[in-house]
C-alpha positions in Angstrom: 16.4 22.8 -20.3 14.2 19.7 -18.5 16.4 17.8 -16.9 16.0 13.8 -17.0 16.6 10.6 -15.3 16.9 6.5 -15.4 13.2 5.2 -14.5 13.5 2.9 -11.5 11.6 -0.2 -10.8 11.1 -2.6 -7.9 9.3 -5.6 -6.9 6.2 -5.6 -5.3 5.8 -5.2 -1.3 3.7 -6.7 1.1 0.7 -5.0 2.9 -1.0 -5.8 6.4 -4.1 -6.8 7.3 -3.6 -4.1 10.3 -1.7 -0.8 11.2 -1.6 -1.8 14.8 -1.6 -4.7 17.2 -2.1 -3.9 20.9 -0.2 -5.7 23.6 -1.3 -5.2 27.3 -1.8 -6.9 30.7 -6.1 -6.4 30.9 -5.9 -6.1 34.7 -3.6 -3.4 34.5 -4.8 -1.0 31.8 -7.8 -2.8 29.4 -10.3 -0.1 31.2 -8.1 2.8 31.1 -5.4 3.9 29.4 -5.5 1.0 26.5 -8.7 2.1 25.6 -8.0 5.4 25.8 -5.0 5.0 23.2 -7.2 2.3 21.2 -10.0 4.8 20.8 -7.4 7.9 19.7 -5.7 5.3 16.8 -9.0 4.3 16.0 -10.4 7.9 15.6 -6.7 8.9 13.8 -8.1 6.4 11.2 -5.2 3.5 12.1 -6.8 0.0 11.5 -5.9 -1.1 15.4 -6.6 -4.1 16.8 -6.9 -5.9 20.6 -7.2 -9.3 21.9 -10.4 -10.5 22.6 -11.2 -9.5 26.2 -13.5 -12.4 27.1 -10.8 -14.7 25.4 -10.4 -18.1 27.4 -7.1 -18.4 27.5 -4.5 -21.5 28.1 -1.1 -22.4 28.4 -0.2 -21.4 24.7 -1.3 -18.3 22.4 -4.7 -19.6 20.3 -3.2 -20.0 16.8 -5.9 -16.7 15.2 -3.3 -14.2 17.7 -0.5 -15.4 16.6 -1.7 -14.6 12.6 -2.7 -11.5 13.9 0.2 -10.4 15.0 1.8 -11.4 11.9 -0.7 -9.3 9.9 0.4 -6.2 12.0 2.9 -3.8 10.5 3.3 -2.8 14.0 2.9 -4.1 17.2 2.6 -1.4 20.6 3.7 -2.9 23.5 2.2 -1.5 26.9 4.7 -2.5 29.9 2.5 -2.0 33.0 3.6 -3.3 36.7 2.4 -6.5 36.0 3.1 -6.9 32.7 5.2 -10.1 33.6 3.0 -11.4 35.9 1.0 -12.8 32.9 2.7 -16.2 31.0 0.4 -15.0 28.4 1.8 -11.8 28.1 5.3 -13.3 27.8 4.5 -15.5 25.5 3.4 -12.8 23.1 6.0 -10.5 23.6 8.4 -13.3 22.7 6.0 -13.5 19.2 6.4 -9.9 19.0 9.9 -9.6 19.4 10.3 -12.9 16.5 8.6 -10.9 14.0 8.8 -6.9 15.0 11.0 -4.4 15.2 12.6 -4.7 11.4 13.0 -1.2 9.5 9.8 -2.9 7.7 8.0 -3.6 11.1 7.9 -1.5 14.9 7.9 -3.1 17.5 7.1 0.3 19.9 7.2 0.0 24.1 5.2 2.0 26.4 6.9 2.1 29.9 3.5 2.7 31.6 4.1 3.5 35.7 8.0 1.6 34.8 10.9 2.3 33.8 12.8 0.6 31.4 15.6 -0.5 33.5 12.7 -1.9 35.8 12.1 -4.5 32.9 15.4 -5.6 31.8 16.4 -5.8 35.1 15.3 -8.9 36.5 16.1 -8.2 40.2 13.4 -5.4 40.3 10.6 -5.0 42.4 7.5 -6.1 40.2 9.2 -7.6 36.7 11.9 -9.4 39.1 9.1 -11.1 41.5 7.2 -12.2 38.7 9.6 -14.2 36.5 10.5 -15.4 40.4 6.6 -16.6 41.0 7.0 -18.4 37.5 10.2 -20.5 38.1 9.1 -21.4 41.7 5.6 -22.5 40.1 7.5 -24.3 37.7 9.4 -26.2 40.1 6.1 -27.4 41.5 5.4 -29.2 38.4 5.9 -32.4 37.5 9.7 -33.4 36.4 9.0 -34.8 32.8 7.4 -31.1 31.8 10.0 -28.9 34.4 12.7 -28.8 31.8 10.7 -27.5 28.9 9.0 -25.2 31.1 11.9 -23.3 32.6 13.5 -22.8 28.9 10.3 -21.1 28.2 11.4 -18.9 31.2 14.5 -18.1 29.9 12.8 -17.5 26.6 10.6 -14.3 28.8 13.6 -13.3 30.7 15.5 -12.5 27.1 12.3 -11.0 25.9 11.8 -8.7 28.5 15.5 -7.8 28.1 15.6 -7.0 24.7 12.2 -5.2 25.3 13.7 -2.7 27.6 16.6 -1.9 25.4 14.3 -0.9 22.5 13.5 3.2 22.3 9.5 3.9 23.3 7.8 6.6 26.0 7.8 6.4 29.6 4.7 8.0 31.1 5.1 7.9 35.0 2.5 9.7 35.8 4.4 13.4 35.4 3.0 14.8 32.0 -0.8 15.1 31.1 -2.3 11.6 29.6 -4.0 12.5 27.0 -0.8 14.8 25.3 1.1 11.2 26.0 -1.7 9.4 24.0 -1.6 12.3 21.5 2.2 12.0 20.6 2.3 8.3 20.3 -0.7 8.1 17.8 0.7 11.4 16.0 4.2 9.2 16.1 2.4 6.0 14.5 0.4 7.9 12.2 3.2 9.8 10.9 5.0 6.5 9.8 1.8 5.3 8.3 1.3 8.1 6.3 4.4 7.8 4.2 4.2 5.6 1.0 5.7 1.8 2.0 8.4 1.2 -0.4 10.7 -0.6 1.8 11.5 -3.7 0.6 10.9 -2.8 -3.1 13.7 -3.6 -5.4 15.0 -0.3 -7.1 16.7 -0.5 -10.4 18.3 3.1 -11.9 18.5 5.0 -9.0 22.5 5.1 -8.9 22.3 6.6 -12.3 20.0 9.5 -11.4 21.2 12.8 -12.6 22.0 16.1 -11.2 18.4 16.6 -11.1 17.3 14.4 -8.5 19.7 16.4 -6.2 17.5 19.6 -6.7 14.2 17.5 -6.1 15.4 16.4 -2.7 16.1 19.6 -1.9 12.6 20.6 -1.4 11.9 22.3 1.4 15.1 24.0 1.7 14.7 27.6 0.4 13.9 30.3 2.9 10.4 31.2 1.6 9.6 29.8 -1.6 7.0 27.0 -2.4 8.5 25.0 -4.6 6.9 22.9 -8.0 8.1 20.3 -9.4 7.3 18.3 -12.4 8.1 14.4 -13.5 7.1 13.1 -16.7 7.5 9.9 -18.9 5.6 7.9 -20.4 3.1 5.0 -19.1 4.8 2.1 -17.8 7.9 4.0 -17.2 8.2 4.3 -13.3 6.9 7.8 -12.3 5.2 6.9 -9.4 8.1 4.1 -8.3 10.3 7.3 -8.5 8.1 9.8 -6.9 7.2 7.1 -3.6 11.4 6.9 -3.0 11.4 10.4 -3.1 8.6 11.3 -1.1 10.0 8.9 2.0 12.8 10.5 1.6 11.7 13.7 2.2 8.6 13.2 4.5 10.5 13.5 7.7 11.4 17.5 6.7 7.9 18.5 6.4 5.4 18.9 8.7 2.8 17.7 6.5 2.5 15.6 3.8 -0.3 13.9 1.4 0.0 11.4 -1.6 -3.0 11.7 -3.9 -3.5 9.0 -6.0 -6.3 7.6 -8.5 -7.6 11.2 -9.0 -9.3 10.2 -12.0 -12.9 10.9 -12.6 -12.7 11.2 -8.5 -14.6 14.5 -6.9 -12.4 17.2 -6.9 -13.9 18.7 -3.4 -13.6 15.5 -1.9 -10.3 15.1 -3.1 -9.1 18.4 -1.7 -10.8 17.7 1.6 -8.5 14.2 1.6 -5.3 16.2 1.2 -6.3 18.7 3.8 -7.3 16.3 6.5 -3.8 14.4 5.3 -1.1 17.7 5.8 -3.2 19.3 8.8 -3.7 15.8 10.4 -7.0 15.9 11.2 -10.3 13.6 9.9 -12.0 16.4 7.9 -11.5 19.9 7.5 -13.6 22.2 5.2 -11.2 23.9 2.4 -13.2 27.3 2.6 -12.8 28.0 6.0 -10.7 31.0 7.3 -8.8 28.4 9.7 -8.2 25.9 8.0 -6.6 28.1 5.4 -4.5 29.9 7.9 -3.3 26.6 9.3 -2.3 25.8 5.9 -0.2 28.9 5.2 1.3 28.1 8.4 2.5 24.5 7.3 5.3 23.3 5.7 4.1 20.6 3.4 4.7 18.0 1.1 2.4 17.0 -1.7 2.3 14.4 -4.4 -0.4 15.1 -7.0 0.1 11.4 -9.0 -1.0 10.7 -12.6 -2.7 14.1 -13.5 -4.2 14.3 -16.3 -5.6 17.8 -16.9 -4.4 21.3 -15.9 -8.2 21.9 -14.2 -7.1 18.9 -11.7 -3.7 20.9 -10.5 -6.1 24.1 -10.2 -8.4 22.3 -8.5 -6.1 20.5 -5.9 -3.9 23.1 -5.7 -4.8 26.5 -6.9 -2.5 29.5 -6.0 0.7 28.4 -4.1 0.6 31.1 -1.8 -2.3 28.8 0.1 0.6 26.8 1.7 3.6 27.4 4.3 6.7 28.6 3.5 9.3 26.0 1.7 6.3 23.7 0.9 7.1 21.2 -2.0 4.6 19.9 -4.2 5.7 17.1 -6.8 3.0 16.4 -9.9 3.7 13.3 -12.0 2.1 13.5 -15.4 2.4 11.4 -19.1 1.9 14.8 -21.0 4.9 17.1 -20.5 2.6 20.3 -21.7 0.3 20.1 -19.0 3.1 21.4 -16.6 4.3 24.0 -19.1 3.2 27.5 -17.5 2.8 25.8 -13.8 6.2 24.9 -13.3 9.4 26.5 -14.0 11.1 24.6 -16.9 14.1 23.6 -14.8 12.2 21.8 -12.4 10.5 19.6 -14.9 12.1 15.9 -14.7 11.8 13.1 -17.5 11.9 9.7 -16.2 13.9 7.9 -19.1 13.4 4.2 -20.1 16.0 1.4 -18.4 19.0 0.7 -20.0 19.7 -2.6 -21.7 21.5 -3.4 -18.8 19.7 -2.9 -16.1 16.6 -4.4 -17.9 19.1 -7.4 -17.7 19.1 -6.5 -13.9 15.5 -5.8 -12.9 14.9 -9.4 -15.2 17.2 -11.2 -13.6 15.8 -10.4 -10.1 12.1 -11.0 -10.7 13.1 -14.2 -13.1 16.3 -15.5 -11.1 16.5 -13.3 -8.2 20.0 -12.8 -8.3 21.5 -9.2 -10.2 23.1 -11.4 -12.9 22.2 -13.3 -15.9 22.9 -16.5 -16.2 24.0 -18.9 -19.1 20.4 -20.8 -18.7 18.6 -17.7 -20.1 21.1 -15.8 -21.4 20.0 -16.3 -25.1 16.8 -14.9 -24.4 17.9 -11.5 -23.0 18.4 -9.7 -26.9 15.0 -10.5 -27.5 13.3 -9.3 -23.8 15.8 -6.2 -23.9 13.9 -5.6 -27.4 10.3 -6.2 -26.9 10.3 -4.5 -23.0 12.0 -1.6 -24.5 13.0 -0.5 -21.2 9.9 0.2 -19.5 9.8 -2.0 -15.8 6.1 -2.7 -16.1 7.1 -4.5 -18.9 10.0 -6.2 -17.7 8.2 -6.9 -14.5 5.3 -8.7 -16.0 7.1 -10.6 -18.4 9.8 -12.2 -16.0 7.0 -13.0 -13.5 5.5 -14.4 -16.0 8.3 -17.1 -16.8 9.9 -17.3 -13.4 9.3 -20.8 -12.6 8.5 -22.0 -16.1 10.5 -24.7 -17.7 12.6 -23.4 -20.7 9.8 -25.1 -23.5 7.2 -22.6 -22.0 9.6 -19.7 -22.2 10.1 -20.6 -26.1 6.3 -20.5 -26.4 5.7 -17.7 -24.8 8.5 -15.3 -26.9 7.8 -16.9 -30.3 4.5 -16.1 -29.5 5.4 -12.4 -29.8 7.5 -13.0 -32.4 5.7 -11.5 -34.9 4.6 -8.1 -33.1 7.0 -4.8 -33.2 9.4 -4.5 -31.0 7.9 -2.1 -28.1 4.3 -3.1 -28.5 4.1 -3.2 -24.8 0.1 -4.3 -24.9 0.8 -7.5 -26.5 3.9 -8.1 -24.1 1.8 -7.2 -21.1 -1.4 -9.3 -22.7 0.8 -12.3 -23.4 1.3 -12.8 -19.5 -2.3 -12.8 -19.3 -2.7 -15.1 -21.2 -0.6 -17.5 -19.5 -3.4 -17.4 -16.1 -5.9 -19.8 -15.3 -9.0 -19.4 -16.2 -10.2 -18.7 -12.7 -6.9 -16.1 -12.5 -8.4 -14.5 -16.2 -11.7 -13.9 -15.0 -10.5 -12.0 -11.5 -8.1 -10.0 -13.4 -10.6 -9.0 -15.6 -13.4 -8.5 -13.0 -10.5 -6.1 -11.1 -9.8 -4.3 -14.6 -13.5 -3.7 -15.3 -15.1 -3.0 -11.5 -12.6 -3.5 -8.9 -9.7 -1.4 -9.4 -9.2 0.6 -5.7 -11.5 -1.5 -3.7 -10.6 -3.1 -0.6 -9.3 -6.6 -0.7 -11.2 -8.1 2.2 -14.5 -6.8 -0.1 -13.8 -8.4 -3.3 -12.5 -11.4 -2.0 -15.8 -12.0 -0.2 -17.3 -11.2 -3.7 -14.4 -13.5 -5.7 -14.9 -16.5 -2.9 -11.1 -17.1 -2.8 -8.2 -15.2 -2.4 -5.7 -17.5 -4.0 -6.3 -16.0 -7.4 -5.9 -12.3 -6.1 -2.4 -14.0 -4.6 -1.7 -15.4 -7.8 -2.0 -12.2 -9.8 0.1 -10.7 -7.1 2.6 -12.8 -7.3 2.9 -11.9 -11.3 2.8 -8.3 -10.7 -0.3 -8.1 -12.7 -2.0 -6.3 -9.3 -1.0 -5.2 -6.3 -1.9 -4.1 -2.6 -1.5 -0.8 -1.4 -1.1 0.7 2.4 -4.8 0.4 3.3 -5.2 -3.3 1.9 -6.9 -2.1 -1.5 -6.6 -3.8 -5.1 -4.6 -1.7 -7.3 -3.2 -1.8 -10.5 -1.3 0.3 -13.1 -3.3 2.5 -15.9 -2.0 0.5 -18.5 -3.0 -3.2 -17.1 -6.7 -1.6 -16.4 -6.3 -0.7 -19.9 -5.4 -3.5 -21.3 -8.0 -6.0 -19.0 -10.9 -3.5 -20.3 -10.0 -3.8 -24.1 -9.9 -7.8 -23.8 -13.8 -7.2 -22.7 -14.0 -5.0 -25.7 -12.6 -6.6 -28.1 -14.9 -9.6 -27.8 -17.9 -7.5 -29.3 -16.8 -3.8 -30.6 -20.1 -3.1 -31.9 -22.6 -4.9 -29.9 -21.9 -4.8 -26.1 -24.9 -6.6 -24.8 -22.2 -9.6 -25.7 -19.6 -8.4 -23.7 -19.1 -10.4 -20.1 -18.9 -6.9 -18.3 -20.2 -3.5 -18.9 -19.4 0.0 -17.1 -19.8 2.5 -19.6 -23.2 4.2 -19.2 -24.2 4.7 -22.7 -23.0 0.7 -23.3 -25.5 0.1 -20.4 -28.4 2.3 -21.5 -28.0 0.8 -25.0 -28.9 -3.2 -24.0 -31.8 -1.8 -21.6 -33.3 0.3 -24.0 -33.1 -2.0 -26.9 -33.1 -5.3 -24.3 -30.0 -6.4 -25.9 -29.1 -8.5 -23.2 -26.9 -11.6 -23.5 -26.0 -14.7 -21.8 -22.7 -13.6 -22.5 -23.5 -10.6 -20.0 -21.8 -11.3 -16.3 -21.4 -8.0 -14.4 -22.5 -4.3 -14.6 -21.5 -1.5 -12.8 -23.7 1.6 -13.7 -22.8 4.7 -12.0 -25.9 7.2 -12.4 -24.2 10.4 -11.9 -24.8 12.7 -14.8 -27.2 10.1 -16.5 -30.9 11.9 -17.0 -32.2 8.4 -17.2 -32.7 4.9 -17.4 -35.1 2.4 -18.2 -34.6 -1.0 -15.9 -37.4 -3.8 -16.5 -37.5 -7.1 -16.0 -37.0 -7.8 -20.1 -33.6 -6.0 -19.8 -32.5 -8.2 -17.6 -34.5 -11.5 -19.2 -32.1 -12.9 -21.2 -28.6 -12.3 -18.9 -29.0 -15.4 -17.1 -25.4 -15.5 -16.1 -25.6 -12.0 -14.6 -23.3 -12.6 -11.5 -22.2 -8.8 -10.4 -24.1 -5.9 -10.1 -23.5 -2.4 -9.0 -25.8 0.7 -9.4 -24.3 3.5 -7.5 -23.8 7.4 -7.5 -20.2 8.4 -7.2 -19.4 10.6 -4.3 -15.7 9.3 -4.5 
């Protein structure tokens, strides 16, 4: 028999703007071994950035480094001889130091040419006669600023300390460079590659069953590659469930991949994606003789997410015998059948809805943020326990919906769905939409119809502002994956794209966006055109043809987004 489990949720993470953030003394190593490790992380695919080197600089850090150090997930430090020679430095390893080194956020030394006892302790040669030069400078300086100046000293001196006591490399010159270079990108990378779930708020994962024990054993068998299967319906929290498991488990394997979005996505490039992921390297071609005998030779961990049809699992992963011994592959799926002949039956999971009260839980949190209800809201719960019906999206949406709301809009907002069925999740999810700004409707929309999976910095230079893409954060109607792209789950998209619909079923050239080819090829070839009509997206693959003229496009005269593109994706 399958077994099952209680679906989990959690609240929405943050993202960075960058993977890395370089800190370095320029004299010392800008020219040579920063560069060197830049250009590795940079190559490894690791979004890395450096300070400006023809940056005038001042007493204090320019305001632009100081976000960009917050925007870093993590920040590499490289200690070099004169490393503390530099206020500048200091001052940013203090930053560093204020905002690093959290299990959410590394803050990761390089000893280069010293040793970390060199920099805590202050008596030594080079990081000793530096914070010396500084104070004796210092005392040079005029009285009224002497006093702030020298706390700003001790300020280093504790920096520099704490530095030194934090675990990084030493390279002193005894070991080849470039195999140095090699293990800390490999190191860095290795962190990045797992999914971020950290800080996400998990609801039902004390009452997992018996079953979750034999997923996270994965990996363990002496030979065996190993299938697993997690099912459950949309909304439910499949790939919550599958992340937690798969950070759990990525430091057993030697490599690992999460595919996700596979949908209508090239299958070869796919495939190339997850071999470059597990063999760690940019590219590799899936029909070669070694890549295929490096990847019998690795012990891997792959998540397949939201498949959809048995040719995709063929596809992706074909026979089993192509990977290393005691690999693991996890598939998460809505339709149970599709695993049936792929995986053995016991190893087939259903993630069951909340119970009532951890709905209570997971509302609470988003709505109240404490695991409690309280007597303010507590009349409302029966009829949010009913209508979410235990799904989290659900739950999520609607509590960020209210949180903040006075108790009037709260009423307006449940007797509005007062007369649907209880579990009609659409109009549960659809009455949180309604509750945006306009501006907000029209970017969730435009992400629903064109902009599902591309990268933030893109559309918001397309949107003009990124305060409604914060917005619809903030009410879990998107969010922001590891590389910085707009994301949201199949049932939202869903949802956004039958609002567009549903203003004209029959005639789409009044629809305000259009992505379905034969939609488009409909209002060309009959110039059905509307003012109504403000963005198309055409994608030509598999289309024989199209006509575009000028009386196509005559009467869309608040046509504000277009794509025509190929897919190769």
């Amino acid at each position: 028999m399958a077994s099952s489990f209680t679906s989990l949720s959690y609240a929405s993470s943050s993202s960075w703007k960058y993977d890395v953030f370089l800190s370095f003394r320029g004299k010392d190593t800008r020219n040579t071994f920063t560069d060197h490790l830049y250009d590795a992380l940079s190559q490894k695919g690791i979004r890395t950035v450096r300070d400006d080197p023809d940056l005038k600089r001042g007493e204090f850090m320019a305001p632009t480094l100081l976000t960009t150090i917050e925007e870093s997930r993590h920040v590499i430090i490289i200690l070099s001889e004169n490393y503390a020679s530099s206020k500048w430095c200091l001052e940013e390893l203090v930053k560093i130091l204020q905002t690093q080194n959290t299990p959410k956020r590394r803050a990761v030394p390089i000893f280069y040419y010293v040793k970390p006892s060199d920099v805590g302790n202050l008596q030594s040669a080079n990081f000793g006669k530096a914070m010396a030069d500084h104070e004796e400078k210092l005392k040079a300086d005029h009285e009224n600023k002497s006093k702030y100046d020298m706390e700003r000293v001790e300020e280093w001196k504790k920096a520099l300390t704490r530095v030194s006591k934090i675990s990084g490399s030493v390279f002193l010159g005894d070991k080849p460079q470039t195999r140095f270079i090699k293990d800390i990108v490999e190191d860095i990378y290795k962190d990045l590659q797992r999914v971020s779930s950290s800080g996400k708020y998990l609801v039902g994962m004390a009452n997992r069953t018996s079953g979750l024990k034999s997923i996270l054993s994965l990996g363990s068998t002496e030979e065996e590659v190993v299938m697993v299967g997690i099912w459950g319906m949309p909304g439910i929290g499949k790939t919550t469930l599958t992340e937690a498991i798969y950070n759990r488990l990525a430091d057993d394997f030697k490599g690992y991949c999460f595919l996700r979005d596979i949908k209508d996505r090239s299958m070869e490039v796919l495939n190339a994606k997850l071999l470059s992921k597990v063999l760690r390297d940019k590219y590799k071609d899936p029909e070669s003789a070694p890549t295929e005998a490096r990847l019998r030779s690795t012990k891997a961990l792959i998540v397949i997410d939201d498949v959809k049809q048995q040719s995709e699992l063929q596809a992706l992963v074909g026979d089993l015998s192509r990977f290393g011994p005691r690999s693991g592959i996890i598939i998460t799926t809505r339709d149970k059948h599709l695993l049936t002949g792929l995986v053995h039956e016991e190893s087939i999971y259903e993630v069951k809805k909340l119970e009532p009260n951890k709905v209570i839980e997971l509302f609470n949190h988003h709505v109240l943020k404490e695991k409690h209800p309280t007597v303010d809201v507590k009349k409302y719960l029966p009829r949010i326990i009913s209508l979410t019906q235990g799904l989290p999206l659900a739950v999520e949406v609607l509590a960020r919906s209210l949180c903040g709301r006075a108790e009037a809009y709260w009423k307006d907002v449940l007797n509005g769905l007062k007369g649907i069925r209880d579990g009609d999740i659409r109009k549960v999810l659809q009455s949180s939409y309604e509750g945006l700004e306009d501006d907000e409707k029209r970017t969730f929309l435009d992400i629903a119809c064109f902009f599902r999976g591309s990268d933030r910095t893109f559309a918001t230079n397309i949107f003009g502002s990124c305060i409604e893409i914060q917005h619809l954060i903030d009410k879990s109607l998107i969010t922001i994956t590891g590389d910085d792209r707009l994301e949201m789950h199949d049932l939202l998209q869903e949802m956004g794209r039958q609002i567009v619909y549903e203003t004209s079923p029959y005639e789409p050239g009044i629809r305000s966006r259009l992505w379905e080819q034969n939609d488009i090829n409909h209002i060309f070839e009959w110039a059905k055109g509307t003012e109504k009509v403000e963005g198309i997206f055409l994608n030509l693959s598999n289309l024989p043809e199209i006509n575009f003229t000028s009386k196509g496009f005559a009467k869309m005269t608040n046509l504000r987004l277009l794509k025509v593109y190929t897919s190769h994706f």
